[in-house]
PARO-842843 format. One line per field, with one value per residue (C-alpha): residue number from 1; residue in three letters; x, y, z. Coordinates in steps of 0.05 Angstrom, whole numbers, plus 5000, padded with zeros to 4 digits. Layout:
k: NUM | ...
r: ALA | ...
east: X | ...
north: Y | ...
up: Z | ...
% end
This chain:
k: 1 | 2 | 3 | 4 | 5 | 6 | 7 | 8 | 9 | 10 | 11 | 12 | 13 | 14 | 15 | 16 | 17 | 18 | 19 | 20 | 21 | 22 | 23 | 24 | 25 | 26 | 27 | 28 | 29 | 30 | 31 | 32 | 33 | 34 | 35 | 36 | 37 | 38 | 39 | 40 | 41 | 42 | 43 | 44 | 45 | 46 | 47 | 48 | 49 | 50 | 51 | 52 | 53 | 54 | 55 | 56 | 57 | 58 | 59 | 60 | 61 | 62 | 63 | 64 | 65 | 66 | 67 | 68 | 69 | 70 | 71 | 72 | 73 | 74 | 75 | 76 | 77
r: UNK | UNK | UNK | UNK | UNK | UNK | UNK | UNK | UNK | UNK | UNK | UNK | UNK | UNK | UNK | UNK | UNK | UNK | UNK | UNK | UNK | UNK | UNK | UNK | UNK | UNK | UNK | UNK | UNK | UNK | UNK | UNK | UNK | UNK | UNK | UNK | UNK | UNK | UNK | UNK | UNK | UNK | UNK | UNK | UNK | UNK | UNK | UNK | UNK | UNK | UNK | UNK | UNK | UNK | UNK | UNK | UNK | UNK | UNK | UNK | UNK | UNK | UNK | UNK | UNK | UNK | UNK | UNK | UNK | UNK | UNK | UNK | UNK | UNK | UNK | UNK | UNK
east: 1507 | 1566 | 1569 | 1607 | 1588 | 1550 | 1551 | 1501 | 1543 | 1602 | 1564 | 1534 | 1599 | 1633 | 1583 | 1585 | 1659 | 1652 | 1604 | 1661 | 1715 | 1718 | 1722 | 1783 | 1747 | 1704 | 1761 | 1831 | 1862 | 1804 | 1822 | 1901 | 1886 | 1842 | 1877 | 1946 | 1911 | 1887 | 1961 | 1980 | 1941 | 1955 | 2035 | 2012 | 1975 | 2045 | 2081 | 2028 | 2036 | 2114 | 2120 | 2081 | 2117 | 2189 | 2145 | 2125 | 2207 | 2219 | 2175 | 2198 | 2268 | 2247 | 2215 | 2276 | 2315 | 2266 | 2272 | 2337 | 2354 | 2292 | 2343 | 2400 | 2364 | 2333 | 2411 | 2440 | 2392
north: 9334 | 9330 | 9301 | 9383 | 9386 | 9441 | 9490 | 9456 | 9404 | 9437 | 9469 | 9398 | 9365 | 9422 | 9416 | 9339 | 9347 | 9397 | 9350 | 9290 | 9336 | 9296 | 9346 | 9339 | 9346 | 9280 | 9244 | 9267 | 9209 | 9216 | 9295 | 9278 | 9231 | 9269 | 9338 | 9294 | 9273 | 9345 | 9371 | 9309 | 9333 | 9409 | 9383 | 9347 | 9406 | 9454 | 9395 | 9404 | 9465 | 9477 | 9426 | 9466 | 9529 | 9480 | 9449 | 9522 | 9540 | 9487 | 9498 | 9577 | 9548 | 9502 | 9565 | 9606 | 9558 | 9542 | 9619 | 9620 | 9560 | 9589 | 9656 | 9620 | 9579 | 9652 | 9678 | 9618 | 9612
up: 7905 | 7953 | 8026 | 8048 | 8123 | 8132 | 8194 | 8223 | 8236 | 8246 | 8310 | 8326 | 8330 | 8367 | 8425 | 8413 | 8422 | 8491 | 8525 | 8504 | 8542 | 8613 | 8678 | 8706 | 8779 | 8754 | 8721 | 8727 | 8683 | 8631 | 8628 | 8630 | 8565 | 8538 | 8533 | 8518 | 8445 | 8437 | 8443 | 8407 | 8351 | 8353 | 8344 | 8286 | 8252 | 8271 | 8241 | 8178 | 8169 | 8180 | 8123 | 8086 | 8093 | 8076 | 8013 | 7982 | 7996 | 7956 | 7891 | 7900 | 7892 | 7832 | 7798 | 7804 | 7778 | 7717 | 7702 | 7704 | 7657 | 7609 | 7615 | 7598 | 7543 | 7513 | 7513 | 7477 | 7412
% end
């Protein structure tokens, strides 16, 4: 059996992760640090994801090339 997290707690840690959220009325420098990490990690996940979009480039350009040296390979024999 695997350890998959099931939505059960998905929802528990979302609402364990909204009552963490500080109040910026109750704690400005807790809500300043707070939503600083959160951007800090949607940057990360753009940053993810952008190198994703470079890394399937890349094996598009790989497979073009492998096609046409298989071509080129075909013509020659």
């Amino acid at each position: 059996m695997t350890d998959k997290p099931s939505a059960m707690d998905s929802e528990s840690t979302d609402s364990r992760a909204e009552l963490a959220r500080p109040k910026a009325s109750e704690d400005p420098y807790a809500y300043t640090l707070f939503t600083s990490q959160a951007l800090g990690l949607q940057r990360t996940v753009e940053e993810v994801k952008e190198a994703e979009r470079e890394l399937r480039q890349d094996i598009k350009s790989v497979e073009n090339r492998l096609d046409r040296v298989e071509q080129e390979m075909n013509r020659e024999m």
